[in-house]
MIDOSE-1310 file (N, C-alpha, C; in nm, 2 decimals, decimal comma, always signed):
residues 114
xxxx	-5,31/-2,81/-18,63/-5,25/-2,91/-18,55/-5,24/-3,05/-18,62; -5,13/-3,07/-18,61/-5,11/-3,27/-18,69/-5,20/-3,34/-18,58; -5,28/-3,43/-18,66/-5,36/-3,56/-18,70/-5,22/-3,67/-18,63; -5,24/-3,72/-18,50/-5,17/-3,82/-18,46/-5,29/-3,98/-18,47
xxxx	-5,29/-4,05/-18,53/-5,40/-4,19/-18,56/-5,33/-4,32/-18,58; -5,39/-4,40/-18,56/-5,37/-4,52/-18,59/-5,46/-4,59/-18,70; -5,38/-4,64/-18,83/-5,42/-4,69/-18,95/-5,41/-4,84/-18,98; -5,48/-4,90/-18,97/-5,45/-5,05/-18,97/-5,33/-5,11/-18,88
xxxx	-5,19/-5,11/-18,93/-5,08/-5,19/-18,85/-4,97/-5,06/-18,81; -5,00/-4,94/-18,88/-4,90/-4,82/-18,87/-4,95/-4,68/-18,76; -4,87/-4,63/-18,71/-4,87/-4,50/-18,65/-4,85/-4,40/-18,74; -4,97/-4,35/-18,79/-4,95/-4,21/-18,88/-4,98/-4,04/-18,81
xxxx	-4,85/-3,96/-18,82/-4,89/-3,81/-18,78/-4,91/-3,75/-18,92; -5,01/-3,73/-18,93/-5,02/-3,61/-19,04/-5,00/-3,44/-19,02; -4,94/-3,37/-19,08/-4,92/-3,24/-18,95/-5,00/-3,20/-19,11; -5,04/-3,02/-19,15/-5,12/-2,97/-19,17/-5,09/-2,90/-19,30
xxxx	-5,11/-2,87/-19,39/-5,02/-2,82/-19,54/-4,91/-2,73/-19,43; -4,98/-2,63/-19,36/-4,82/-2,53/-19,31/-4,78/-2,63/-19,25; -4,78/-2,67/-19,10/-4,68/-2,75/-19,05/-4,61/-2,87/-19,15; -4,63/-2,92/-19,27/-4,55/-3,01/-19,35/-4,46/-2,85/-19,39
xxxx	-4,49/-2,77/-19,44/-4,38/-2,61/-19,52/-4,28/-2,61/-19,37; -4,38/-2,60/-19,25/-4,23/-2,57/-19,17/-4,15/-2,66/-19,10; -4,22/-2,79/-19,13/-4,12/-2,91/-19,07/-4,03/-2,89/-19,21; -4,04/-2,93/-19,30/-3,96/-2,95/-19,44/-3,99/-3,11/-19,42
xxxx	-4,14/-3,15/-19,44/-4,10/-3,33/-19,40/-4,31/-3,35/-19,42; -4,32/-3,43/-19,47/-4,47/-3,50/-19,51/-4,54/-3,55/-19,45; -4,59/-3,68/-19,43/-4,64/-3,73/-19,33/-4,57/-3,83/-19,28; -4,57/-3,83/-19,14/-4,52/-3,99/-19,12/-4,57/-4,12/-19,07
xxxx	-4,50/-4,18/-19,11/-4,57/-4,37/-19,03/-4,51/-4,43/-18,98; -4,51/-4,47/-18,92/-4,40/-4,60/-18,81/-4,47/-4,73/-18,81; -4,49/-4,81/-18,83/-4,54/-4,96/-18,77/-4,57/-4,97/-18,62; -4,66/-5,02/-18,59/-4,72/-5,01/-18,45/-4,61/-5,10/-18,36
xxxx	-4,54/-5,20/-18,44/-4,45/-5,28/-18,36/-4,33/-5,21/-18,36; -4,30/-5,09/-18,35/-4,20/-5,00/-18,32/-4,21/-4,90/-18,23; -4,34/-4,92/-18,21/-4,38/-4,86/-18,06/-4,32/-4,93/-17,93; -4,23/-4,84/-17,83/-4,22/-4,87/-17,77/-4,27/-4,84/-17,62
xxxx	-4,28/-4,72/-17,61/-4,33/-4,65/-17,55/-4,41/-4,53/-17,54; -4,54/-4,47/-17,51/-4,60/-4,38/-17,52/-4,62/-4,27/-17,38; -4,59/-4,18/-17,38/-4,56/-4,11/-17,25/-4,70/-3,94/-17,25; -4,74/-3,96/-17,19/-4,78/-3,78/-17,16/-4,71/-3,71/-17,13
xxxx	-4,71/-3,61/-17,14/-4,59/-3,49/-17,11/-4,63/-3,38/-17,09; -4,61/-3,27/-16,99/-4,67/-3,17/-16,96/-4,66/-3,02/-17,09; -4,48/-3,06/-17,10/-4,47/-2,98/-17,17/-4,32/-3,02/-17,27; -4,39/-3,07/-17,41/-4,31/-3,15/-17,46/-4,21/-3,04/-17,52
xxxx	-4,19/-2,95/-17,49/-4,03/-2,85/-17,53/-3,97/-2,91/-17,47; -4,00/-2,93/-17,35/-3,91/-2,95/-17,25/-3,78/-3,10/-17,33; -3,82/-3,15/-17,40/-3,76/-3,25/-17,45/-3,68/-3,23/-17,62; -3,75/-3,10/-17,64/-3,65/-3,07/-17,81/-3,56/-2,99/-17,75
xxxx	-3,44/-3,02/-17,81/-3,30/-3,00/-17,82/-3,17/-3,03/-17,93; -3,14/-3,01/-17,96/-3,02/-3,07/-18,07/-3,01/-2,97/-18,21; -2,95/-3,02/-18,30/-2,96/-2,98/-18,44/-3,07/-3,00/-18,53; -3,15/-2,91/-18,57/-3,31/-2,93/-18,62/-3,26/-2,84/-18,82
xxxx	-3,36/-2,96/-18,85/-3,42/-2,90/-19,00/-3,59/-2,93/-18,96; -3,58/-2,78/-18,99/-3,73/-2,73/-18,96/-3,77/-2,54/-18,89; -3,86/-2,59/-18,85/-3,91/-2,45/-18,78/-3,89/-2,49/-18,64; -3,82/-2,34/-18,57/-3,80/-2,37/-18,42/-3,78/-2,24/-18,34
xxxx	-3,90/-2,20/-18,27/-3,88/-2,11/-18,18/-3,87/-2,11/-18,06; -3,76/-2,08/-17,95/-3,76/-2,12/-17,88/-3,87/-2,09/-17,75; -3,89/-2,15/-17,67/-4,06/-2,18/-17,60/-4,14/-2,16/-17,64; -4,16/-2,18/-17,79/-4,28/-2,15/-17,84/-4,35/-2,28/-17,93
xxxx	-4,23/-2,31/-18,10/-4,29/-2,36/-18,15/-4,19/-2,50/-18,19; -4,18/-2,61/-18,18/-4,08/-2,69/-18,26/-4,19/-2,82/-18,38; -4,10/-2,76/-18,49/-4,18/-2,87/-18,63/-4,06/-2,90/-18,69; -3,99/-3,01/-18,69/-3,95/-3,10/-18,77/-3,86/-3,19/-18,74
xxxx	-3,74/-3,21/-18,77/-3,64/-3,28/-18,70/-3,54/-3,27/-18,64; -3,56/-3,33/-18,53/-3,43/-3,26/-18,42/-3,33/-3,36/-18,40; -3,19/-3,34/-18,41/-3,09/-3,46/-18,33/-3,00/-3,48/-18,31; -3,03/-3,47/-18,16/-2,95/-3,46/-18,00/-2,90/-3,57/-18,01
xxxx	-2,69/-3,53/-17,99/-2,62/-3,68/-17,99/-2,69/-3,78/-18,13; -2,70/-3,89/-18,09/-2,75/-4,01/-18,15/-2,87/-4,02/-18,24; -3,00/-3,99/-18,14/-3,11/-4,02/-18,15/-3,20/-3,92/-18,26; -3,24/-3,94/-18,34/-3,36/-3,87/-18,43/-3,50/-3,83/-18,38
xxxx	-3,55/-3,74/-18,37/-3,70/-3,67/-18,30/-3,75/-3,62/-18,40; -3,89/-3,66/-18,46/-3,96/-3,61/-18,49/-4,07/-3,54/-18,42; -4,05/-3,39/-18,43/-4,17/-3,30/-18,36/-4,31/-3,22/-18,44; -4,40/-3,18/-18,36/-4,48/-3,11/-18,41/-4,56/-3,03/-18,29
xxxx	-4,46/-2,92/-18,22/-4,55/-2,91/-18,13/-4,57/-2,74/-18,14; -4,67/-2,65/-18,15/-4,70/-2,54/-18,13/-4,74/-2,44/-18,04; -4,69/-2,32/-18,04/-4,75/-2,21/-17,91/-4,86/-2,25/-17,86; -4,87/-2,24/-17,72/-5,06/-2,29/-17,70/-5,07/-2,43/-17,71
xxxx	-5,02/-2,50/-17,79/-5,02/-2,68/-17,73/-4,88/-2,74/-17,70; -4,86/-2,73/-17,61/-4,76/-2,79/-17,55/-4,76/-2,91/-17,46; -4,86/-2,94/-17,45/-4,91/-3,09/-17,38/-4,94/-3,17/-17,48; -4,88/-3,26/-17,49/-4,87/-3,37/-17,55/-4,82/-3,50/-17,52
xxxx	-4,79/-3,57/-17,64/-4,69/-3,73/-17,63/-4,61/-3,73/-17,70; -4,49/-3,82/-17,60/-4,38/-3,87/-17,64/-4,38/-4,01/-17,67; -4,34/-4,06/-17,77/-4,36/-4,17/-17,84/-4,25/-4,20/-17,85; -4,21/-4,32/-17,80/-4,01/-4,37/-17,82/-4,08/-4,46/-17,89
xxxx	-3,96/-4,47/-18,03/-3,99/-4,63/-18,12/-3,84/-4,65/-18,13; -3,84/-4,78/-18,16/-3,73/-4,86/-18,18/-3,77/-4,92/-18,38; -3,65/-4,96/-18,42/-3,63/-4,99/-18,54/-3,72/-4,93/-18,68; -3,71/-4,76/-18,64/-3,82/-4,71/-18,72/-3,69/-4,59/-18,75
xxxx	-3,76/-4,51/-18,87/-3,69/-4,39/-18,91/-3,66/-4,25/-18,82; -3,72/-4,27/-18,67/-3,72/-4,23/-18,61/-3,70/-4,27/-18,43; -3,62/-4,19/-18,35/-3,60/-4,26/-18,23/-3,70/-4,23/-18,14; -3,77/-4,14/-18,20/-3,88/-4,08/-18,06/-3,98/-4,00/-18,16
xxxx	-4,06/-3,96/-18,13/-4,20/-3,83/-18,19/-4,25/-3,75/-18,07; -4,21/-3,63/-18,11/-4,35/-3,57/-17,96/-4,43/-3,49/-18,03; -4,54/-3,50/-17,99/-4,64/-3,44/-18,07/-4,72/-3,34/-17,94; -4,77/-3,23/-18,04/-4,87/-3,14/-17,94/-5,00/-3,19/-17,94
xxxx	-5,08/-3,23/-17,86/-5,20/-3,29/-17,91/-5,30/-3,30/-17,77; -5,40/-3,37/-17,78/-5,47/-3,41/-17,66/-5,43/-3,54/-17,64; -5,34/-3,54/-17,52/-5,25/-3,67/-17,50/-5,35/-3,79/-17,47; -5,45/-3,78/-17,36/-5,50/-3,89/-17,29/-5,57/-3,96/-17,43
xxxx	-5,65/-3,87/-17,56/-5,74/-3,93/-17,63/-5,62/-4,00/-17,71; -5,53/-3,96/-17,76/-5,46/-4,02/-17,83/-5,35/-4,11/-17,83; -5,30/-4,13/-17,65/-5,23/-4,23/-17,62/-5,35/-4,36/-17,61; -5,47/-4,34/-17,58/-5,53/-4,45/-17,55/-5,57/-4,53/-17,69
xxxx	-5,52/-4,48/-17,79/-5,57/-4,52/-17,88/-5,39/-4,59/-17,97; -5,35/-4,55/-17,92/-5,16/-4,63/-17,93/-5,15/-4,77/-17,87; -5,15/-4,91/-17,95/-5,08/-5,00/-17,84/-4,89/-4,99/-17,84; -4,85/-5,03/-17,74/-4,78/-5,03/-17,70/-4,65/-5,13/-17,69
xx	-4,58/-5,21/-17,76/-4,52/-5,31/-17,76/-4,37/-5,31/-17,68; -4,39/-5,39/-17,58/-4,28/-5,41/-17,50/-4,14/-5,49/-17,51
């Protein structure tokens, strides 16, 4: 499972040697001031959709990048964890992240800039 943390001024996911093979994508970082929002989500498939480079099963597994219309998603979510966060950032290489993870410990640990 990717490592979602906060490192000094950045939001880093680190996903796992396989999950980097089946995203096709390494770690990432965003700056914490491109946080714009942090969400729990019961079941973050519910939100991948679009044209992806990566691994992608449907109700099962999504790792890498997806993108619906406009917007860029970076995912990492696996069979069996599907509760996670959704992370909308603004002015980052990314328009959103959802990650599979234990949401409550790891949104409380995200600030949030409005």
């Amino acid at each position: 499972m990717a490592e979602c943390v906060v490192v000094g001024k950045q939001l880093e996911v680190k996903p796992s040697t396989k999950e980097r093979l089946e995203a096709v994508h390494s770690d990432v970082g965003v700056p914490l001031s491109s946080v714009r929002s942090v969400e729990v989500v019961e079941n973050t498939l519910d939100h991948v959709h679009g044209l992806r480079i990566g691994t992608g099963i449907p109700g099962s597994t999504a790792i890498g990048t997806f993108s619906p219309s406009s917007a860029t998603i970076f995912d990492v979510i696996h069979h069996g964890k599907h509760r996670g966060l959704r992370i909308i950032l603004e002015c980052a290489d990314f328009d959103e992240m959802l990650i599979g993870c234990d949401p409550e410990a790891v949104a409380s640990s995200i600030p949030v800039n409005s």
